[in-house]
TORLO-802584 format. One record per residue: chain; y, z, x of N, C-alpha, C in turn. Coordinates in steps of 0.02 Angstrom, whole numbers, plus 50000, padded with zeros to 5 digits. Each point is the difference from the previous one (the first is absolute). Layout:
REM TORLO-802584
R   ch    n_py    n_pz    n_px   ca_py   ca_pz   ca_px    c_py    c_pz    c_px
R    A       Y       Z       X       Y       Z       X       Y       Z       X
...
END
This chain:
REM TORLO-802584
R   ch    n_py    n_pz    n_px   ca_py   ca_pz   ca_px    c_py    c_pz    c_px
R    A   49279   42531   57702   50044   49968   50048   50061   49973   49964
R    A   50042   50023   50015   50082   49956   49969   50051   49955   50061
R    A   50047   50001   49968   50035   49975   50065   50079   50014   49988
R    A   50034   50015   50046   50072   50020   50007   50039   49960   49972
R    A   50026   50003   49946   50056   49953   49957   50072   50025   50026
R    A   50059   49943   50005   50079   50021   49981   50013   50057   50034
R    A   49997   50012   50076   50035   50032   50030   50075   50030   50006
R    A   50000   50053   49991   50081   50010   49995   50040   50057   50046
R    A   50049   49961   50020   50037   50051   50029   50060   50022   49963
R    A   49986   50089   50025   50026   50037   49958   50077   50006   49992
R    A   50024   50019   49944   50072   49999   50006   50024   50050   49937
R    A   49971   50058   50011   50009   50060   49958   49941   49964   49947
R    A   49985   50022   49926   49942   49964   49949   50007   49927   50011
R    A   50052   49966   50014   49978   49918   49984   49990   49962   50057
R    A   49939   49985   50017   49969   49966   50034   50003   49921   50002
R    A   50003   49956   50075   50001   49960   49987   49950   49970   50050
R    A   49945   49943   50000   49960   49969   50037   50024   49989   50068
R    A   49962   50010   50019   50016   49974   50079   49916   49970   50038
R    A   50018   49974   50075   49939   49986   49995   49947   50059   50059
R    A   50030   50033   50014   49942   50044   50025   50045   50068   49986
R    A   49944   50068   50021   50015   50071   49982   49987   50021   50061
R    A   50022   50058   50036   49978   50060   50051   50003   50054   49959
R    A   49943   50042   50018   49991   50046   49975   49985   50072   50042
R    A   50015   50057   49988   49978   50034   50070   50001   50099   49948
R    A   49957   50036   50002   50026   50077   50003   50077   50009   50003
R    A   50043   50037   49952   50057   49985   49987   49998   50073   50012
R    A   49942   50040   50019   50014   50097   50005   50016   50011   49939
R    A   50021   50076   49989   49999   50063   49936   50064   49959   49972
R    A   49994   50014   49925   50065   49976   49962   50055   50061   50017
R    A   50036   49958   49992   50082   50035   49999   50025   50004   50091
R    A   49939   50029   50042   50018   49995   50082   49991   49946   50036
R    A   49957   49948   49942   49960   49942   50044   50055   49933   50000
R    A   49987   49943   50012   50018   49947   49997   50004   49961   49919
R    A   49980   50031   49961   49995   49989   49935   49940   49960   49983
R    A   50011   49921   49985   49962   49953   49991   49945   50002   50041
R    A   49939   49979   50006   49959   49986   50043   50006   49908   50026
R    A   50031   49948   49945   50016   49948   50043   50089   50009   49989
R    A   49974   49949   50082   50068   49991   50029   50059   49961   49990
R    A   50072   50043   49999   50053   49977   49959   49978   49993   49943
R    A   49975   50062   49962   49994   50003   49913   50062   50071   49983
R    A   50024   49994   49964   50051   50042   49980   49980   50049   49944
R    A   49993   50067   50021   49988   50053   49978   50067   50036   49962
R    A   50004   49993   49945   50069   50028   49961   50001   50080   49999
R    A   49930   50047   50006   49996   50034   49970   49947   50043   50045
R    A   50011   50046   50059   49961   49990   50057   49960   50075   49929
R    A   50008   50037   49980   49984   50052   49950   49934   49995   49977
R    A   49988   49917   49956   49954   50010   49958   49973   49947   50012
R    A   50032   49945   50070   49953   49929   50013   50011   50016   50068
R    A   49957   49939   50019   49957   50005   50061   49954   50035   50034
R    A   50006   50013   50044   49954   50051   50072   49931   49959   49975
R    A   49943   50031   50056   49970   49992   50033   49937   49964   49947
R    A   50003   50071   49922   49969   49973   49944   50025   49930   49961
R    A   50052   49991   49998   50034   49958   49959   50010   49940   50048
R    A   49979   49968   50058   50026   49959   50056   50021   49932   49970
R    A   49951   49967   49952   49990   49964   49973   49971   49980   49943
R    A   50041   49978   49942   50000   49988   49938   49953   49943   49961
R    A   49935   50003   49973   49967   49931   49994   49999   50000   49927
R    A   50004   49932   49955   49985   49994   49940   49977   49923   49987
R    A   49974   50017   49926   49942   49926   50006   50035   49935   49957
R    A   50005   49950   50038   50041   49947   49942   49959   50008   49939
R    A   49939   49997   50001   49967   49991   49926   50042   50063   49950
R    A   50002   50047   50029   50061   50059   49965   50073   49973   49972
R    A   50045   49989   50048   50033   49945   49985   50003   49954   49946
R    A   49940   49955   49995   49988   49952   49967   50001   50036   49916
R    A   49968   50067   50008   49996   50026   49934   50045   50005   49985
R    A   50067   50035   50033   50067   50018   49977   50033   49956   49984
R    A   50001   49931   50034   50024   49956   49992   50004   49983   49919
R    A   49923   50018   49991   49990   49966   49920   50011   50050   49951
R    A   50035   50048   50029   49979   50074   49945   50107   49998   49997
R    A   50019   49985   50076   50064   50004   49968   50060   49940   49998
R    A   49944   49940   49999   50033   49941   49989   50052   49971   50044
R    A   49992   50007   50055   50044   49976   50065   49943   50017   50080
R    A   50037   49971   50023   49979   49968   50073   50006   50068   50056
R    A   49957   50010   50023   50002   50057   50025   49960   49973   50096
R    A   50070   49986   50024   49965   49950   50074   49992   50071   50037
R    A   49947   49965   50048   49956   50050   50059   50057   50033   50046
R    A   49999   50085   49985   50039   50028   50056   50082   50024   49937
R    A   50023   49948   49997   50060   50023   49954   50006   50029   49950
R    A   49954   49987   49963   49998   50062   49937   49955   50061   50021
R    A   49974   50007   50014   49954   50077   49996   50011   50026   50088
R    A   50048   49953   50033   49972   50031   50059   49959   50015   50060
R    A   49962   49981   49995   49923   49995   50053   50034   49966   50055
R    A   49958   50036   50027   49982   49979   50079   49968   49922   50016
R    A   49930   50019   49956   49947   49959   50014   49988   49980   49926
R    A   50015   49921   49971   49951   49985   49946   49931   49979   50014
R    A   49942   50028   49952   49938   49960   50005   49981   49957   49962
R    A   49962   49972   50020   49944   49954   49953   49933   50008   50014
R    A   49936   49983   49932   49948   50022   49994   49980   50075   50030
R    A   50045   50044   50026   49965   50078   50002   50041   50055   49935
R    A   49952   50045   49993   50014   50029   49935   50019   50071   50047
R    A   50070   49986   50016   50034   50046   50025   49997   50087   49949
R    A   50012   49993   49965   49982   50051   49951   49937   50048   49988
R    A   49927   49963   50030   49936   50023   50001   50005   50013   50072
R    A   50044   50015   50045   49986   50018   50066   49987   50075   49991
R    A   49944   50022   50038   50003   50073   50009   50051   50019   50065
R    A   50021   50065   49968   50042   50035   50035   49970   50003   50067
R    A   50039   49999   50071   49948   49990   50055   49961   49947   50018
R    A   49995   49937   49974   49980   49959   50019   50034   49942   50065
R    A   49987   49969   50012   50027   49974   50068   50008   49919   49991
R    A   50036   49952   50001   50030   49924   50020   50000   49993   50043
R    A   49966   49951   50041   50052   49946   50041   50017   49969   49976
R    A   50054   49961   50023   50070   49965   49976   50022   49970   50069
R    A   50001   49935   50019   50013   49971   50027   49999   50042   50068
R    A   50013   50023   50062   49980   50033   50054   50009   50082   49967
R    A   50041   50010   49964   50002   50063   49958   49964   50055   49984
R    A   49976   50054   49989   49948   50022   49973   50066   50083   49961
R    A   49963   49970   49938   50043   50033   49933   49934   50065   49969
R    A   50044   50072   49977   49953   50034   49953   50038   50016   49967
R    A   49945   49993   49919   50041   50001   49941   50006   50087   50002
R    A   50054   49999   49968   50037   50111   50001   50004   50002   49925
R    A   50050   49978   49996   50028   49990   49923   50018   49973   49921
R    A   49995   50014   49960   50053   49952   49956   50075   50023   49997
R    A   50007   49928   49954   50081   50017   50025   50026   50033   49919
R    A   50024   50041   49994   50033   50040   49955   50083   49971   49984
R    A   49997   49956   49939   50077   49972   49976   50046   50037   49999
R    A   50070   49983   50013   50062   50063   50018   50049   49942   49964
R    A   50065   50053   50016   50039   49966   49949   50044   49938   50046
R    A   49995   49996   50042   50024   49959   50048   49950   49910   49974
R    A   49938   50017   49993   49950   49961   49991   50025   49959   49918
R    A   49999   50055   49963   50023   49984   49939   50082   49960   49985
R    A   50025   50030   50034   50072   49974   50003   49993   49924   50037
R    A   49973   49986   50038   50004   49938   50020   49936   49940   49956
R    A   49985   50029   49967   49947   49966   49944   50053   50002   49921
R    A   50026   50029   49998   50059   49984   49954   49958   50006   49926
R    A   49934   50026   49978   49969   49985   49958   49996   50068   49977
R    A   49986   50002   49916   50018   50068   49960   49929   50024   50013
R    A   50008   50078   50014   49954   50047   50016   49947   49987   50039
R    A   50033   49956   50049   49939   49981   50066   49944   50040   50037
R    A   50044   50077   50007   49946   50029   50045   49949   50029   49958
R    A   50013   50007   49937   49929   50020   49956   49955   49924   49996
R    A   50033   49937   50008   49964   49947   49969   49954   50005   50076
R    A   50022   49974   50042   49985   50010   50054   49944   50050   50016
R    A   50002   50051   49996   49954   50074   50016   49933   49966   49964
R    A   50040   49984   49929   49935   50024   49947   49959   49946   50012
R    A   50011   49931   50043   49954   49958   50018   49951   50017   50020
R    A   50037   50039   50072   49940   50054   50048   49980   49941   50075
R    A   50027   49949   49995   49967   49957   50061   50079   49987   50035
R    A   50012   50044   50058   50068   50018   50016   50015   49966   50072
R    A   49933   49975   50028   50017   49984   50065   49958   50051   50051
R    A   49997   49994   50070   49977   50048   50038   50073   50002   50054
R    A   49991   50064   50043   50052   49999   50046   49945   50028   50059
R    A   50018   49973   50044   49922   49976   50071   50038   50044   50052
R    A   49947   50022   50058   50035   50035   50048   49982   49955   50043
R    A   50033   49987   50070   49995   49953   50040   49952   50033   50061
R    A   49944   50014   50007   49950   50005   50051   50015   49977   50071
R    A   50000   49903   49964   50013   49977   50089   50038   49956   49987
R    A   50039   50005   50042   50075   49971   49991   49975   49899   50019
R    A   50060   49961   49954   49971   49924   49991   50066   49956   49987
R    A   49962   49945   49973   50046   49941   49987   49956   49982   49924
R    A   50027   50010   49951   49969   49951   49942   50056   49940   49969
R    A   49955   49945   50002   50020   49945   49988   50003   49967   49921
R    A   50024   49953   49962   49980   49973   49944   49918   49984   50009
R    A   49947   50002   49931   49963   49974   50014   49918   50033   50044
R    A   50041   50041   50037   49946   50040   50048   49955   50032   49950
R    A   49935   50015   50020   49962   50010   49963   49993   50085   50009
R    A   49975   50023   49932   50007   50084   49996   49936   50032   49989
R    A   49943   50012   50035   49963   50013   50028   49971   50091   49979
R    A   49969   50022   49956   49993   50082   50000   49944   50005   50039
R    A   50017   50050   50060   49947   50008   50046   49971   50058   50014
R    A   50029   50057   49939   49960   50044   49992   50022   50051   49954
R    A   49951   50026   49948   50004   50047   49954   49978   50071   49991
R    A   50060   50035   49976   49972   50083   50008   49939   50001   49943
R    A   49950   50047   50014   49972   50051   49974   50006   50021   49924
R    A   50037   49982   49962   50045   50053   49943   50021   49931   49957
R    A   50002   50021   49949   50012   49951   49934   50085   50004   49975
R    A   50043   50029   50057   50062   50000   49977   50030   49914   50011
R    A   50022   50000   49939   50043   49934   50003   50078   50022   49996
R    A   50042   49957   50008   50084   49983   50005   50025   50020   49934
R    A   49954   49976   49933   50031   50003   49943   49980   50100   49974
R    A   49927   50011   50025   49977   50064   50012   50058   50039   50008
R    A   50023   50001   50079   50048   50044   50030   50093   49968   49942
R    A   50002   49959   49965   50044   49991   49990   50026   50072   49930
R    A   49933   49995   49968   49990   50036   49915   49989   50069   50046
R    A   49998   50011   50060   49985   50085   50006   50087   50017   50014
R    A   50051   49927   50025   50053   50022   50051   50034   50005   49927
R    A   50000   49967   49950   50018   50016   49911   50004   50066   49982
R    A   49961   50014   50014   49987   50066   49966   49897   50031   49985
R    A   49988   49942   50007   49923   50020   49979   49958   50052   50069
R    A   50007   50071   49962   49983   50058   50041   49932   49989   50010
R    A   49946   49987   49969   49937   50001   50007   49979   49956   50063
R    A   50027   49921   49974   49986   49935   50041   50029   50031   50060
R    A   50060   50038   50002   50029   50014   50083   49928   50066   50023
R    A   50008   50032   49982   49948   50059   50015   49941   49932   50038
R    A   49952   49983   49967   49989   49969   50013   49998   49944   50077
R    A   50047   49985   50002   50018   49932   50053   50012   50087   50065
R    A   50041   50052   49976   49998   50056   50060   49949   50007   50015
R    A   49916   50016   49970   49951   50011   50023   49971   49962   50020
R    A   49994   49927   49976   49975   49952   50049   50035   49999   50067
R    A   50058   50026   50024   50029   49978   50063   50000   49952   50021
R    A   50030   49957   49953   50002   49918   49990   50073   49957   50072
R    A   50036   50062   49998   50079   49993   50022   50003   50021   50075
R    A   50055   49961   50003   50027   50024   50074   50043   50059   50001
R    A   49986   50043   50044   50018   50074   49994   50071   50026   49995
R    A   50052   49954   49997   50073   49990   49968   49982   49995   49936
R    A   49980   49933   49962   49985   49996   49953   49974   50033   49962
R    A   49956   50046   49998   49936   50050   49998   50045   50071   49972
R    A   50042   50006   50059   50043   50053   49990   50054   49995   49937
R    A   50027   49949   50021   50052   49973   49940   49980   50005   49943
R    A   49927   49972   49964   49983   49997   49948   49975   50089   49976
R    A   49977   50025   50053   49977   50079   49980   50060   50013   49991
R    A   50054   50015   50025   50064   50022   49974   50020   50002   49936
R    A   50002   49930   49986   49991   49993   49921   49973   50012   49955
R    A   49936   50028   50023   49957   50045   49952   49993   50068   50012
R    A   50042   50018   50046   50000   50074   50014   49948   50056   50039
R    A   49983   49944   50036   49943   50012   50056   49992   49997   50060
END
């Protein structure tokens, strides 16, 4: 059980608290509405948002590490971005397909999030997206099921788990490059069938 930290509304990567979120199915990237919450600003309808990407979650305790790894203050929402900060859930051990509630909300984890140079550029820090990667605990990006309101504080609830031992950091080392681990996560049929597809692509399948 965790609970919803530092809400932010979006404003291209830098996020700033506010005190409640709407959240809703944002449809296919690039045709859809972008963001899955509302009035979040999608820079880049290409390679963010839609339906997989709706919403962005990462864990303050993550945070907290960076904080100490790169010696500055790294507040909820403005540096990395997120949607949703947590506390006490180990956003990172979510299996792919698993399910949240979140304040009237109901969230499924799709993705990790893969660093770009946009990400890096606003972190201002030398060779970020390898430092970053090579951590491996990147965040999840949730699809929005049933459309909600999450609040500061609201409590985050997993109310149900797939079948299959794929985790976030799993699918992150196959979206790298690791052919086996992806082979793998394809035969479990761990993914949503966009997703599923996307990743066979990449392996030539």
């Amino acid at each position: 059980m965790g609970r919803v930290r530092g809400l932010a509304r979006p404003s291209g990567i830098q996020k700033r608290p506010v005190d409640r979120i709407e959240v809703r199915d944002p449809g296919p990237k690039r045709v859809g509405l972008g963001s899955g919450v509302v009035g979040d600003a999608i820079g880049n309808k290409k390679f963010h948002g839609g339906e997989s990407q709706a919403v962005y979650a990462f864990a303050r305790e993550e945070l907290d590490w960076w904080e100490r790894e790169l010696g500055r203050e790294l507040p909820d929402g403005a540096a990395f971005g997120e949607n949703v900060t947590t506390t006490g859930l180990e956003v990172d051990d979510a299996l792919v397909g698993e399910r949240w509630r979140v304040g009237t909300a109901l969230l499924e984890v799709c993705r990790p999030r893969t660093p770009c140079a946009t990400f890096a550029a606003h972190m201002g820090e030398l060779r970020w997206m390898k430092r970053f990667a090579a951590r491996e605990r990147v965040g999840a990006y949730l699809a929005v099921v049933e459309a909600g309101v999450i609040e500061p504080g609201d409590p985050i609830e997993v109310v149900e788990r797939p079948d299959h031992d794929v985790t976030v950091p799993m699918l992150f080392r196959a979206v790298m490059g690791d052919r086996d681990l992806g082979r793998h996560i394809l035969d479990a049929e761990a993914l949503r069938p966009s997703e599923h597809e996307w990743l066979a692509g990449r392996f030539g399948r």
